[in-house]
C-alpha positions in Angstrom: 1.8 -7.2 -38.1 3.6 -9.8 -36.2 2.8 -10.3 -32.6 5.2 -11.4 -29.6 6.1 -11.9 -25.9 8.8 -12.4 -24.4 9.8 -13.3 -21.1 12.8 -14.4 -18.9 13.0 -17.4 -16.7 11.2 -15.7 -13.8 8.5 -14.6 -16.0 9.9 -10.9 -16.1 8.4 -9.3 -19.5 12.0 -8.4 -21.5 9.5 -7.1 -24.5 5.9 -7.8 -25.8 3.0 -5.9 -28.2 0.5 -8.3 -27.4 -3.5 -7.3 -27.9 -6.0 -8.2 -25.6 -7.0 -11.2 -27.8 -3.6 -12.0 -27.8 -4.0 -13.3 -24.6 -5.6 -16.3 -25.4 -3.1 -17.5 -28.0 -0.7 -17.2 -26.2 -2.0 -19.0 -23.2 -3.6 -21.9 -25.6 -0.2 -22.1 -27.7 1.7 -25.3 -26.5 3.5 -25.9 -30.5 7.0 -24.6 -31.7 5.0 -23.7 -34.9 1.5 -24.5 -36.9 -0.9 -22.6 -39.0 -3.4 -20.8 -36.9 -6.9 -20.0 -38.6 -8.8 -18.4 -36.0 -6.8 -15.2 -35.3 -9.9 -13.2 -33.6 -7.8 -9.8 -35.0 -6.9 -10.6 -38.5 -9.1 -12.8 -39.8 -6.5 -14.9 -41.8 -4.1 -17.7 -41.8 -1.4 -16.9 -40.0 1.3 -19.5 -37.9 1.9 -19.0 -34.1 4.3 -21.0 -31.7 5.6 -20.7 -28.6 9.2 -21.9 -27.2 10.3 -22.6 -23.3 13.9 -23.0 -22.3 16.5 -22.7 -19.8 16.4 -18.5 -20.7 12.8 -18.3 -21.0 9.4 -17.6 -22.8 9.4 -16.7 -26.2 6.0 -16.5 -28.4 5.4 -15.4 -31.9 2.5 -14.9 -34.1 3.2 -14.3 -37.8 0.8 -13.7 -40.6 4.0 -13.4 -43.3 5.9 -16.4 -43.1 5.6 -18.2 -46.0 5.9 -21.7 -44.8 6.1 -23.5 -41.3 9.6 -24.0 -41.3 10.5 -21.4 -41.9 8.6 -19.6 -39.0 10.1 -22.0 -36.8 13.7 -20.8 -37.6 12.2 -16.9 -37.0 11.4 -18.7 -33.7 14.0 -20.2 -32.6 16.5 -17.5 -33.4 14.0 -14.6 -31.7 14.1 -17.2 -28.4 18.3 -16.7 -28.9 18.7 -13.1 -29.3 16.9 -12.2 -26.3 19.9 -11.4 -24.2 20.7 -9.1 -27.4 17.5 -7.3 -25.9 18.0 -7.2 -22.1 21.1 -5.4 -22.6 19.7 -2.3 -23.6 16.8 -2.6 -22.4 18.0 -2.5 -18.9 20.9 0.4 -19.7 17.7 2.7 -21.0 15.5 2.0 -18.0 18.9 2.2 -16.0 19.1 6.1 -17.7 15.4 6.7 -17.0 15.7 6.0 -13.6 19.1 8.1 -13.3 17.2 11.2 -14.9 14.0 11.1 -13.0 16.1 10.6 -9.7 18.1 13.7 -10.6 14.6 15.1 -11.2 13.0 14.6 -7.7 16.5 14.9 -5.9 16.4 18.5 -7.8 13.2 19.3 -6.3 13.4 17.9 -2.5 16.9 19.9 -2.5 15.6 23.1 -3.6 12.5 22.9 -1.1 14.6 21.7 2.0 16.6 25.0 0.9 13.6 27.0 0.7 12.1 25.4 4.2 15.7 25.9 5.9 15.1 29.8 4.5 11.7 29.8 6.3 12.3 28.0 9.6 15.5 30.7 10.3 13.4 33.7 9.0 11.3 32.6 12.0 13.7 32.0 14.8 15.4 35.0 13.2 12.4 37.1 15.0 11.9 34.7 17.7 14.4 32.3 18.8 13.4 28.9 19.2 14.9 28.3 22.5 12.9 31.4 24.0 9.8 30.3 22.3 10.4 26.5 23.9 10.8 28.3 27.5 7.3 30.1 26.6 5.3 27.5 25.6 2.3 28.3 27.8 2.3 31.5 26.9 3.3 31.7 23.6 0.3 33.5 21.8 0.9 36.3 24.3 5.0 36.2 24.3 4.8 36.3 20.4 2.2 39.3 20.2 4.5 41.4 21.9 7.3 40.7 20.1 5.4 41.6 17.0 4.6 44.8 18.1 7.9 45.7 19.3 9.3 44.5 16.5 6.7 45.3 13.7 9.2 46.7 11.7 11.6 43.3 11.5 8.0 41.2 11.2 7.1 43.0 8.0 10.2 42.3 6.4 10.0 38.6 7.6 6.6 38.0 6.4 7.6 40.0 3.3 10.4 36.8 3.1 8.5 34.1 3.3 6.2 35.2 1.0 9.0 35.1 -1.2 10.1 31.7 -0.4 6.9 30.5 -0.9 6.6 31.6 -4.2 10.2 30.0 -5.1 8.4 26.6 -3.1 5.4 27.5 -5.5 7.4 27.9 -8.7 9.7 24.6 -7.6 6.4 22.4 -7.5 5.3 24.0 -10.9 8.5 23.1 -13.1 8.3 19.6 -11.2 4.2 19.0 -12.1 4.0 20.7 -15.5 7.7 19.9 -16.9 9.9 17.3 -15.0 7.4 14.9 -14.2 5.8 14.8 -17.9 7.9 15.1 -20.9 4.6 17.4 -22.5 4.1 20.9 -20.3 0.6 21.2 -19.5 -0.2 24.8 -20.0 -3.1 26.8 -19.5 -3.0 30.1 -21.7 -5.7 32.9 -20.6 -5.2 36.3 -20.7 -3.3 38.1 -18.0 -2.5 42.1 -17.4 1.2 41.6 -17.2 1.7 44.7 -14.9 -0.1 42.8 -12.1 1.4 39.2 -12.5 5.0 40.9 -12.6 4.2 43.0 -9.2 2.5 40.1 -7.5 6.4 38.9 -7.4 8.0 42.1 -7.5 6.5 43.0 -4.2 7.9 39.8 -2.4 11.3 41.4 -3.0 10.9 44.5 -1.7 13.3 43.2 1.7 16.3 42.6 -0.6 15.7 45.8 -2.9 15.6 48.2 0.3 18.4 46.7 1.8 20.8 47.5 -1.2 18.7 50.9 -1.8 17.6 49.6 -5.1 14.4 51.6 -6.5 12.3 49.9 -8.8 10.3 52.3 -10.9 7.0 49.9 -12.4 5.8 52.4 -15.6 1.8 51.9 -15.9 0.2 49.4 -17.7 -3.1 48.2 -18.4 -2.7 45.5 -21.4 -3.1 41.7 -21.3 -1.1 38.7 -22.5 -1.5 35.7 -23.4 0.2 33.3 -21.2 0.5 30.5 -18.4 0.4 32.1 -15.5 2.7 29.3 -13.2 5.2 29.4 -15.6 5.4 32.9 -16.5 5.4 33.8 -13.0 8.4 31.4 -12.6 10.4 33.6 -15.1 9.5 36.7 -13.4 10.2 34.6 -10.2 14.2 33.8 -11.7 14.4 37.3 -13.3 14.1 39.5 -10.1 15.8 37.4 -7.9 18.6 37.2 -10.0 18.1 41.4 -10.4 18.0 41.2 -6.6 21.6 39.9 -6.2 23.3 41.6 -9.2 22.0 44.7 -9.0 24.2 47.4 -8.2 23.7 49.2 -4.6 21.8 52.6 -4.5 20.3 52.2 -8.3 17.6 51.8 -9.9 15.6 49.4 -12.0 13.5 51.2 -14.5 10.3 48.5 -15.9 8.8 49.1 -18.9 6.0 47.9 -21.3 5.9 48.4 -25.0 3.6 46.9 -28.2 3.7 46.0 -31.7 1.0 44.5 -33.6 1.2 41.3 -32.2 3.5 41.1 -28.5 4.0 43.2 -25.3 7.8 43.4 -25.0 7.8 44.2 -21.1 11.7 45.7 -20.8 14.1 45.8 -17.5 16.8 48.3 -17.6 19.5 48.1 -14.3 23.2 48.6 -13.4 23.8 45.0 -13.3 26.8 42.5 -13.4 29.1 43.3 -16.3 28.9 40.1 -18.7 32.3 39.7 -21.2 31.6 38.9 -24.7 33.5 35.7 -23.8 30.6 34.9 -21.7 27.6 36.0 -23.6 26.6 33.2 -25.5 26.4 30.9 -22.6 24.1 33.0 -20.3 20.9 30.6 -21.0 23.1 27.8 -20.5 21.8 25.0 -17.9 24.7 25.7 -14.9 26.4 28.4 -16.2 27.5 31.1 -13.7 29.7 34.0 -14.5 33.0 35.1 -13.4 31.3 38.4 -11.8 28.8 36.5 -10.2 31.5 33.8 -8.4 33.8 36.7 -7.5 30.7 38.5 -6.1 30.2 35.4 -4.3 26.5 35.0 -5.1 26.4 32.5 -8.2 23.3 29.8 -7.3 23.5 26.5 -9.5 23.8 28.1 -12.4 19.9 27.5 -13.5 18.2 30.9 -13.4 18.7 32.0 -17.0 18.1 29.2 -18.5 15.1 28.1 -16.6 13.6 31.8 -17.6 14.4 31.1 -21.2 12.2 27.8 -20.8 9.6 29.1 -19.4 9.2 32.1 -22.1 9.8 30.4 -25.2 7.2 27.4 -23.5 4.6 30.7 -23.5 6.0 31.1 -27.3 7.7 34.6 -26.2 11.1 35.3 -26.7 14.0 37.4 -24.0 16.6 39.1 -25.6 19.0 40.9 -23.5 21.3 44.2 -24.8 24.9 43.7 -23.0 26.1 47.0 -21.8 29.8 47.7 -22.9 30.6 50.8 -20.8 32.4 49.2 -17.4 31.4 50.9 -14.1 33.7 49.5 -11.5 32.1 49.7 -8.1 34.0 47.8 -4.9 36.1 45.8 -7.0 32.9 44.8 -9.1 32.2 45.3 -12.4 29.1 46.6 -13.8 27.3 47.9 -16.7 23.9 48.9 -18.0 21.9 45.6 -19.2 18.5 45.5 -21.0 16.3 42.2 -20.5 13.5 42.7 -22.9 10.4 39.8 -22.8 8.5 39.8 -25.6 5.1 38.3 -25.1 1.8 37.0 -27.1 -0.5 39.9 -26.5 -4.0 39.0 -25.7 -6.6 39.8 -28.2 -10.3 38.8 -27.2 
């Protein structure tokens, strides 16, 4: 194996593989090319040299070049192409450094969001200026206000739980998928029924304020899964069933088996989806027509981040397009089926 550094003229590594007892070599190495014999690696003959010039450092150490002049030619045309190497070398780190910026610009976006959402849930109940006019009393000023309004601090508390799981699910994706190119997921077994409701129930605000009924059928089996990613599927799914959802319906949840899976179904009066539009549903920033003219299409990630995090928990979603057109306010809708089809657990 041939061995190499090199370096620009400000000593800025463009590209090396040296080993640790590389090190010396290199350092010792003052010759454009000799025969080296006491290569602590290899054990064998093999001819090293080192050239300095107005571009930079360039070292090589060869154990297959036949003859010394003809390692200094390797050399001295290595020492040359450098600039070859800088090019893209800096366009790839230039790309890197693109992509992981869109990466944490992603996150600190949707959390600011999701912050904005819980500072206003709060001044929503009590306003900030009242509460700054208060200050020496506030404990007192904001007890009242919760008992007079108990009914408006249930739904807000009901809220931020909510947002806190979307902050929860945000730091998740970030940790276990855009900060490492390998997920790190933990598979245990989970009763599916209770990881879907311990979402669900942070809805409940938005469902009763379109008089959307979610029937939950019972359950008691286990799956095999990661629970943070899972949960931010389930997260996606229902807040996405949330806004497209038709008014004064309901959202039937079921759970079947086969052998080997729990296919946990959704049935709802949702968004009609044209066939047009079909195949691009899982698409990263794909939003519908329906969901624009409804004037609640997001970024366009939902779907596909639920198809990541399902097939990551080697499950699959399949979803049956209803045909029939129900046209309510202008909107259309139809009857869709989202069916998850899970690893069941087996002890």
């Amino acid at each position: 194996m041939n061995h190499f550094k090199i370096s620009d003229k400000d000593e800025n590594i463009i590209s090396q593989n040296l080993e640790n007892d590389c090190v010396n070599c290199f350092a010792n190495c003052n010759s454009s090319g000799k025969l080296f014999s006491e290569c602590p690696i290899y054990n064998q003959n093999r001819r090293q040299g080192k050239i300095i010039n107005n571009k930079g450092t360039t070292f090589l150490c060869c154990g297959t070049t036949k003859t010394t002049k003809l390692f200094k030619e390797k050399l001295e045309a290595l020492s040359y192409a450098y600039y070859d190497l800088i090019i893209p070398r800096e366009q790839i780190i230039s790309e890197i450094k693109k992509s992981e910026q869109k990466k944490v610009n992603r996150l600190v976006h949707n959390l600011t969001s999701i912050n904005a959402h819980n500072i206003q849930e709060i001044y929503d109940l009590i306003p900030q200026d009242v509460l700054a006019s208060n200050w020496r009393t506030q404990v007192e000023f904001i007890e009242k206000e919760l008992v007079s309004k108990s009914n408006k601090a249930s739904m807000m508390f009901l809220r931020i739980a909510k947002h806190n799981i979307h902050m929860k699910s945000e730091f998740s994706i970030y940790r276990k998928l855009d900060r490492d190119d390998n997920a790190n997921l933990e598979f245990k077994g989970y009763p599916i029924r209770i990881v879907l409701l311990n979402v669900l129930h942070t809805f409940f605000g938005d469902f009763t304020s379109k008089n959307v009924y979610v029937n939950v059928s019972d359950y008691y089996g286990k799956v095999l899964i990661d629970y943070e990613t899972i949960q931010v599927a389930l997260y996606h799914l229902i807040e996405n069933s949330s806004k497209y959802t038709k008014t004064d319906s309901t959202i039937y949840i079921d759970f079947k088996e086969d052998n080997d899976n729990v296919i946990i179904s959704m049935e709802m009066i949702s968004l009609y989806i044209p066939e047009s539009e079909r195949k691009k549903i899982f698409q990263e920033g794909f939003s519908g027509t329906s969901a624009k003219k409804l004037g609640k299409s997001g970024d366009g990630i939902g779907m596909w981040r639920i198809k990541q995090m399902v097939e990551l928990n080697k499950g699959e979603i399949e979803i049956n397009f209803g045909n029939t057109i129900e046209n309510y306010r202008g909107i259309d809708f139809s009857k869709n089926i989202f069916n998850f089809k899970l690893k069941k657990y087996l002890p």
